[in-house]
N, CA, C and O of each residue as an XYZ file, in Angstrom:
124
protein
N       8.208      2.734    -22.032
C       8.555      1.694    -21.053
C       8.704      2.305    -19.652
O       8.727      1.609    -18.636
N       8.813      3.767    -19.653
C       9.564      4.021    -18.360
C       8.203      4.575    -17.813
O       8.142      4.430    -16.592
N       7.072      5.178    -18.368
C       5.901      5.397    -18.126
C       5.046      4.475    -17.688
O       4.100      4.915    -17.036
N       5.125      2.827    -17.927
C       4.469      1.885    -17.743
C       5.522      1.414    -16.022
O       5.032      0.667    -15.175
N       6.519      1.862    -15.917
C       7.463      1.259    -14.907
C       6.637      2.331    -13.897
O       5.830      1.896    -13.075
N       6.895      3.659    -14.025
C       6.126      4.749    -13.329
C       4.975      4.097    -12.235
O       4.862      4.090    -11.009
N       3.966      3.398    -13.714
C       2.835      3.208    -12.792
C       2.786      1.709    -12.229
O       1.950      1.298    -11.425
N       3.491      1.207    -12.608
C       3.356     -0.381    -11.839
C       3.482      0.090    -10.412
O       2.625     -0.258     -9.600
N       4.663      0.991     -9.988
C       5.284      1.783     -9.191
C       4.329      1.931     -7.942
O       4.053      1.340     -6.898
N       3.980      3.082     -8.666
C       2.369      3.995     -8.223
C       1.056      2.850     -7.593
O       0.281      3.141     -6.682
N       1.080      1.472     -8.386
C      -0.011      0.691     -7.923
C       0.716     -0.051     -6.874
O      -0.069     -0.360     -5.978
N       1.747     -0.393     -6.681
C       2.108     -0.998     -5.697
C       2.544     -0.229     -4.669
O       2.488     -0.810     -3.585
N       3.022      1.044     -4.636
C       2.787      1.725     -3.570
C       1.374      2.165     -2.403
O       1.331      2.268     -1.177
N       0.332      2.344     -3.498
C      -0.999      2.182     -2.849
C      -1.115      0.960     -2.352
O      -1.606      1.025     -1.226
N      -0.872     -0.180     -2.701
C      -1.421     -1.588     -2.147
C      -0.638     -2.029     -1.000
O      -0.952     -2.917     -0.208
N       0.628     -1.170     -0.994
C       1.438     -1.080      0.439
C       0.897     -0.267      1.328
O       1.045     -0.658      2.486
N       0.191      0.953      1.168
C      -0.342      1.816      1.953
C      -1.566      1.164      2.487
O      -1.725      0.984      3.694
N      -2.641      0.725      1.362
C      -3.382     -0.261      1.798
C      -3.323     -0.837      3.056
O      -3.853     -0.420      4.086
N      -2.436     -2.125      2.855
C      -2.231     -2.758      3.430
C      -1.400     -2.237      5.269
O      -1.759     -2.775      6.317
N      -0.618     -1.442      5.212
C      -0.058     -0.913      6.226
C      -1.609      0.064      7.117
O      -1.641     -0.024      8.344
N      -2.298      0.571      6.688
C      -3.362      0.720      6.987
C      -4.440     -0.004      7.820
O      -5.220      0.106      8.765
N      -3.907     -0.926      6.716
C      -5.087     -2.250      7.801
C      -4.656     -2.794      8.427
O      -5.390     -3.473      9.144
N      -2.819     -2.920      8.663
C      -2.485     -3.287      9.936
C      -2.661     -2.563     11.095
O      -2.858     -2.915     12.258
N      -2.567     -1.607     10.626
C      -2.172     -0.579     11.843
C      -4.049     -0.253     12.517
O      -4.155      0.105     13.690
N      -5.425     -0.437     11.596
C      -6.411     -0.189     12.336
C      -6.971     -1.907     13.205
O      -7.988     -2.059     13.883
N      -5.800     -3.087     12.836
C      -6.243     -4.444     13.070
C      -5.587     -4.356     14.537
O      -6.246     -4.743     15.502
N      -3.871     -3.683     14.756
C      -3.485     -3.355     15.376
C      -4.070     -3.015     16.872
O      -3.886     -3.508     17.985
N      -5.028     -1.710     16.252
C      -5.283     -0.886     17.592
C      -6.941     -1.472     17.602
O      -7.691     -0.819     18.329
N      -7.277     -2.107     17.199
C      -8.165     -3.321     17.773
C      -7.804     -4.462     18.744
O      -8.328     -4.652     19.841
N      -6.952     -5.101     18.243
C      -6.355     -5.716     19.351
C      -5.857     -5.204     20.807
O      -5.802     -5.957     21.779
N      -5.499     -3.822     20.840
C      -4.763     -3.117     21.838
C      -5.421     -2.908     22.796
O      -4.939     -2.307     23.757
């Protein structure tokens, strides 16, 4: 259970990075 918690973890950390990513290059488009 704590191995499956691990990676839910792990995928939603990437999809935050993701996402903070594409603000930040939508960002300095606008700028």
């Amino acid at each position: 259970m704590a191995e499956t918690r691990k990676y839910y973890r792990a995928l939603r950390n990437q999809r935050e990075e993701k996402g903070s990513k594409q603000l930040l290059t939508t960002e300095s488009k606008t700028a």
